[in-house]
Structures are given as C-alpha cells and as structure tokens.
C-alpha positions, 0 to 999 in steps of 0.5 A: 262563063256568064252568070244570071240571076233570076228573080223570083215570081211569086207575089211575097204575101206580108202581115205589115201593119200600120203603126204610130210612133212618137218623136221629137220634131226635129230641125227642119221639118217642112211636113204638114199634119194630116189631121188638121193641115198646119205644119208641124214646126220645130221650135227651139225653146220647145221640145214639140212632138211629132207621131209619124205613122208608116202605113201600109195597105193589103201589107205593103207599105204605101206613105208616111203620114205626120201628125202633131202629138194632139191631133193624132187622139183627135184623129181617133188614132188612126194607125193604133196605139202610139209606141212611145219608146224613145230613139237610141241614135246610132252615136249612142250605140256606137259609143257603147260598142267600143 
C-alpha cells in the first residue's frame, strides 16, 4: 500500500526580523561590504571584524549583507542593534560534552 504526503497550503506568517552580529573575518572572504564597496579582507596579523547581517523582509528571509565593523555605525545601523556575542564552535561544544 502507497503512502502520500500532502503539504500544507496555508501561507506560515513569521515575525523574523533582521539582525546584525558581529564576527571575525575569516580566511577566505571574498565578500564586498555594502556600505562602502571594498572587500572585507582577512589579514593574518590582524583580527578585523566583520557585522553580518541576515535580513529578512515582510518575515521571510531574503539576503546576507556584510559590512566592515565601521561602516556598519556609518550605515545608521541598518539592521539594529550589533549582537556582540562571541561564537562557541561546534569543537568547543563537542569537547564539553564528552
């Protein structure tokens, strides 16, 4: 006997908002802020930062835009405040666990 799923029609409404975080730039980036155009570069001897920002319009999620930590303040803040805290990679939970 044949099993069918059926997917649901009703549009999900969501209250997904933009928002900024703040991050290391890692090795690799090849993404050009959007403020002022330049690449936001890694550079080994110094830890630059990067706000990344996922946005999302009428609750749906549309783009990641990136931003050098500056430019960001000079942008008016876009996407509100910048959430500063820091990362916790999934190494570091790992270890924890065992």
């Amino acid at each position: 006997m044949a099993t069918t799923t059926t997917r649901s029609t009703k549009k999900r409404t969501s209250n997904a908002t933009s928002r900024a975080v703040l991050r290391d730039v890692e090795p690799g980036s090849s993404v050009d802020c959007v403020h002022c155009g330049e690449r936001v570069k890694f550079q080994a001897k110094v830890r630059n930062k990067q706000v990344i920002c996922n946005v999302y319009v009428k609750g749906s999620w549309a783009r990641v835009e990136h931003f050098h930590d500056g430019c960001y303040d000079q942008a008016g803040g876009p996407h509100g405040a910048v959430d500063t805290t820091p990362v916790i990679k999934a190494r570091q939970r790992q270890a924890a666990s065992s």
